[in-house]
Structure formats: C-alpha cells, structure tokens
C-alpha positions as CSV (number, residue, x, y, z in Angstrom):
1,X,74.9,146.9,247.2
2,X,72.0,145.2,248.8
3,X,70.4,142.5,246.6
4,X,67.4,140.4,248.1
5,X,65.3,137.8,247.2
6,X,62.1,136.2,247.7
7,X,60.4,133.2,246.4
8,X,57.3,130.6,247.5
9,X,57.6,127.0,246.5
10,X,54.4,125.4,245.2
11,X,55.4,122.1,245.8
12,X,56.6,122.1,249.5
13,X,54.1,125.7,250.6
14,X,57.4,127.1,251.9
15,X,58.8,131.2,251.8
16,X,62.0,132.1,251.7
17,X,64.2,135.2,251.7
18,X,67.3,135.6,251.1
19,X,70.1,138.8,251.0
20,X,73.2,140.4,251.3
21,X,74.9,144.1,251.4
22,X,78.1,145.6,251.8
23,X,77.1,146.9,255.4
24,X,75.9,145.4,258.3
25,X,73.5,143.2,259.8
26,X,71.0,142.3,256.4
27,X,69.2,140.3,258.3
28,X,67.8,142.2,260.7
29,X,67.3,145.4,258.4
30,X,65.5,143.9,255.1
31,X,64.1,140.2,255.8
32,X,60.5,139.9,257.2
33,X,58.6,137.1,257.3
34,X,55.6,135.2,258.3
35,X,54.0,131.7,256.6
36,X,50.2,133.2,257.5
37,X,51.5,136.6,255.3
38,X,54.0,136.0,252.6
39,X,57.7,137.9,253.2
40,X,59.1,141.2,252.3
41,X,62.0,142.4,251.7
42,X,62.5,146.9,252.9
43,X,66.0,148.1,252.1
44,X,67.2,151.4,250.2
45,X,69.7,154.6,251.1
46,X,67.2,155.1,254.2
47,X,65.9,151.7,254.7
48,X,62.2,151.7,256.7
49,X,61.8,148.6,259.5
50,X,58.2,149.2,259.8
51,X,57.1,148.7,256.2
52,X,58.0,145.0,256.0
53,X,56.4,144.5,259.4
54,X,53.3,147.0,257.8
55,X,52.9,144.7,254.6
56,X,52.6,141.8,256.3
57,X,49.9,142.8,258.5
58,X,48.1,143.6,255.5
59,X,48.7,140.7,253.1
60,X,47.8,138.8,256.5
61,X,44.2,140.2,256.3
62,X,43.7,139.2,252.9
63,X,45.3,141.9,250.9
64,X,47.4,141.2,248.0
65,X,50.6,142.1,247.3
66,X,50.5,144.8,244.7
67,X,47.7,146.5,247.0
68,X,49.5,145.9,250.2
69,X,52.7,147.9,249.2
70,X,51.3,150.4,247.5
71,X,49.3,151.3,250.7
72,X,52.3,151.6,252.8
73,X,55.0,153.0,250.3
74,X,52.0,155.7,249.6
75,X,51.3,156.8,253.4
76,X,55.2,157.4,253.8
77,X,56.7,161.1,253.0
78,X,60.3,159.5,252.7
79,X,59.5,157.3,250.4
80,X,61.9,158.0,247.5
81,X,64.4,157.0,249.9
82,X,63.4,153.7,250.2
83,X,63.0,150.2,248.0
84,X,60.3,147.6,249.0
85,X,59.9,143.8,247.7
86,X,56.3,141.3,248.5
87,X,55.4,138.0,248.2
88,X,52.1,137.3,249.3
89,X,50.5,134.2,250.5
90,X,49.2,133.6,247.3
91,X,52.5,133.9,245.8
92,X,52.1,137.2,244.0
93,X,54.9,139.3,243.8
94,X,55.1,143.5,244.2
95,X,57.8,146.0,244.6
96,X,58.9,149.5,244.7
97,X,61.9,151.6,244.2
98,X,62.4,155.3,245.3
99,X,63.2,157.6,242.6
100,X,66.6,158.4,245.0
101,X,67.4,154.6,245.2
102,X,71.5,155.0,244.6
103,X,71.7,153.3,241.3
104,X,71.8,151.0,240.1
105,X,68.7,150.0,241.2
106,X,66.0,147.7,239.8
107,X,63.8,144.8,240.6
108,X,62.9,141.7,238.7
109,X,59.6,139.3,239.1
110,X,59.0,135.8,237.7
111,X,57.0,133.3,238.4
112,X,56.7,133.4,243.1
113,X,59.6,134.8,242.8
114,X,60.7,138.6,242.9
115,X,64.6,140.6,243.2
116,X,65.7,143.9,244.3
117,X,68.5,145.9,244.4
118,X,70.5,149.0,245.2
119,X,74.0,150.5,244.7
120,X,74.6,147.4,242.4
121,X,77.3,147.1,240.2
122,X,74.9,147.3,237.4
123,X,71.8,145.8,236.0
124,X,73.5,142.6,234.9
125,X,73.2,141.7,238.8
126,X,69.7,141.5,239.1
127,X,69.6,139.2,236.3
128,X,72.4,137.1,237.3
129,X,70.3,136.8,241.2
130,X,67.3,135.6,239.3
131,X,68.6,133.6,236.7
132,X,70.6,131.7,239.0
133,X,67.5,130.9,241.4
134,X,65.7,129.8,238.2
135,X,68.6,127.1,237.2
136,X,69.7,126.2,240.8
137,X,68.1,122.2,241.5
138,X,67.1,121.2,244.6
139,X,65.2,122.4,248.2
140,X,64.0,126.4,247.8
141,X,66.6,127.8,251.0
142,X,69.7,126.2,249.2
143,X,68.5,127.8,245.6
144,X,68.0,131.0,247.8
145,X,72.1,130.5,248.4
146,X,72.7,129.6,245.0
147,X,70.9,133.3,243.9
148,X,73.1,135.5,246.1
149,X,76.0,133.3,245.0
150,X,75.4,134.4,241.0
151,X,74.7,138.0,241.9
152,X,78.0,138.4,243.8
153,X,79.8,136.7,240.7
154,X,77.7,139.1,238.3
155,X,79.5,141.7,239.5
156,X,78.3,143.0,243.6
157,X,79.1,145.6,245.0
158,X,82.5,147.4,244.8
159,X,82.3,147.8,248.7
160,X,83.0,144.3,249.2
161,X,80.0,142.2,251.2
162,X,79.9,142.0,254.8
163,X,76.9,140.6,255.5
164,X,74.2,138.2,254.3
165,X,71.0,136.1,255.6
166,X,68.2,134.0,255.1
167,X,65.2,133.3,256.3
168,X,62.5,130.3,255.8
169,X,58.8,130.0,257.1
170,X,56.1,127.4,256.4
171,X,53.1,125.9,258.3
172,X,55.1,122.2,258.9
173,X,58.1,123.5,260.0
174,X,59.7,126.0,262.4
175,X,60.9,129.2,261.0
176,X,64.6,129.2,260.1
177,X,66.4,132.8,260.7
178,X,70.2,132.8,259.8
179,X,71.8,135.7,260.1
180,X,75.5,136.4,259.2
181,X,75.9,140.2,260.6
182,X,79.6,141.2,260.1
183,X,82.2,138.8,258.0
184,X,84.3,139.4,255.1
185,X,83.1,136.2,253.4
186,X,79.5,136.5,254.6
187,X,78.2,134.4,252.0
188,X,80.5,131.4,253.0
189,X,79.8,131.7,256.2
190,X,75.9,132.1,255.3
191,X,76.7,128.7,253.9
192,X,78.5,127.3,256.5
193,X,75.7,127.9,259.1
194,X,72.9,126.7,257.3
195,X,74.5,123.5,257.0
196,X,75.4,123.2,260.8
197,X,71.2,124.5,261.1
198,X,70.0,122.0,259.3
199,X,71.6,118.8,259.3
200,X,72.9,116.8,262.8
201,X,70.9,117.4,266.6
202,X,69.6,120.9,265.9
203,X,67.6,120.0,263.0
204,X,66.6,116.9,264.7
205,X,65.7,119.2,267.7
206,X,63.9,121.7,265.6
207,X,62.0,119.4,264.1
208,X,59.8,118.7,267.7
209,X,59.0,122.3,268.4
210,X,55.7,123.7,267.6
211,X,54.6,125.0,264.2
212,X,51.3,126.4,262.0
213,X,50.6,122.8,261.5
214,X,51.0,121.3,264.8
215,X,51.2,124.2,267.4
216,X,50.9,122.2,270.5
217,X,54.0,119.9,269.4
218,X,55.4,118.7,272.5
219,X,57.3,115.5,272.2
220,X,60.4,115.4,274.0
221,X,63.6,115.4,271.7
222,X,65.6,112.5,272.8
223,X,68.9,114.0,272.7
C-alpha cells in the first residue's frame, strides 16, 4: 500500500505530510511541500514526480486546490495510472484517483485535512488513517505519526512496510524532511528519528537558521 496524509493546523499555520508504502523511498516519491503553496501528496501504480512539484506552483500563484489538480491531472495522458492529494494555503483540500489505481483505493477529506491510498488492505484503512489523526492530542507532525500508526493497525498492506516519511513546513520555522527509505519497521524508525530531529542540539541548531518569517536569521548557534 501507500497511504498519505496531509493536514494544516489553524492554530500554529504549520503543513504537514506524512506516508508510508510497502516499497521504497516514500519520501522522496509522494511528499512535496512548500509553506508559500500548501503540500501534495503524487503516488499510484505509475506514480508522477512532477505533478506535486506542478500543483504547487499553481496553488503558489493563487489557485486553489480543487482547480490546481484538476489542471495537472487533466494535461496528463497517463493519468489513470496515477493518484494525487492537495492542501492549499488556504487549507482546502483536493484529490484524484486513476480509474487503474490497484485497489483498494480511495481518499478521505475533513476538515485541512485529506487521505489517500492504494493497494490497501481495504477501505477500513483510510478510515482508520483519518480517524486516528482526528483523536490523536498534541503538536500536528506527532498526530501525522499517530495517522500512519492506526492505518498500519487497520490492516496495511500485505507486502509488509518498508518505508515511511514526513515532512513539515511553516513560515517560523525551518522545513523538517524525514525520510526513512528502506527498514522493516519503518514506522519505528520514522519515530525514532523525529525524536532525535527535534529534541537535543539539532533542534536547538535548527532553530537559528533562516525561515519565511525571518530569512536573514543569522545568529550564531552556540554549540
């Protein structure tokens, strides 16, 4: 399976992503993500790199998100092929699936937030991703965590997982790209890595480097 998920907090103005699949390197393949643009989310049989790249450029000059992937997904041939998820800046959420998506396949949308998935062990796992975002407490990355966690238990993929990332972007704060590419517990080791990322000297260090906010940030860290 691959499952993603995307989601903007009102409270805090962050985006985050978050997903996982029984092949390799998730991040890389489905996550995209900019805090001027919103985040998507391209996987599929036949997964397209461009057409998170392609809908961000758009939502980034003003479009919204239902518009933005209907232009790309509609200028693409291979289409049916392919599944798409948006979150635009405005929190607005779109998404497409390819009438050859290997099933099961779905999406679900709330409130800023918005699921996909293929080659899932059935429908119950999309409800299981979402559901467990909406009843996970605390910051929006560790509720990301707590999403792929319920969709694995709901079921996953019959593959096994391999791999598994998240990403974060907002205007106060640096992005934050963690990617576990090959593991056989990638969501634990997702875990694992985030918690080294941010807690101890690197999140102290990454808290001096430029952002959206402040993109002349130049104070030395002192460690």
């Amino acid at each position: 399976m691959t499952i993603s998920i995307l989601a903007f907090d009102e409270k805090t103005g962050a985006y985050g992503g978050a997903a996982t699949t029984g092949s390799l390197c998730v991040g890389g393949w489905v996550l995209r993500g900019d805090a001027r643009a919103g985040l998507t989310a391209s996987q599929g049989s036949l997964p397209s790199t461009m057409w998170g790249g392609d809908v961000l450029e758009l939502m980034h000059g003003g479009m919204a998100a239902e518009s933005a992937v209907q232009a790309v997904v509609m200028a693409d041939t291979g289409r049916a092929e392919r599944q798409l998820s948006a979150l635009d800046p405005g929190g607005q959420t779109a998404t497409f699936t390819g009438d050859n998506s290997l099933p099961t396949a779905g999406t679900r949308q709330a409130r800023h937030v918005v699921v996909a998935g293929n080659l899932l062990a059935s429908e119950a796992v999309l409800d299981a991703c979402i559901d467990g975002f909406a009843a996970a407490a605390g910051p929006l990355d560790l509720r990301l965590l707590a999403a792929l966690d319920a969709a694995d238990r709901a079921g996953g993929d019959s593959r096994g997982l391999l791999s598994a990332a998240l990403l974060m972007v907002a205007r106060d704060s640096a992005p934050l790209s963690l990617r576990i590419d090959h593991s056989d517990t990638p969501l634990e080791a997702l875990t694992t890595l985030h918690r080294h990322a941010t807690t101890g000297d690197y999140a102290r260090w990454a808290a001096h480097v430029p952002t959206l906010d402040d993109p002349q940030a130049a104070t030395p860290f002192p460690g």
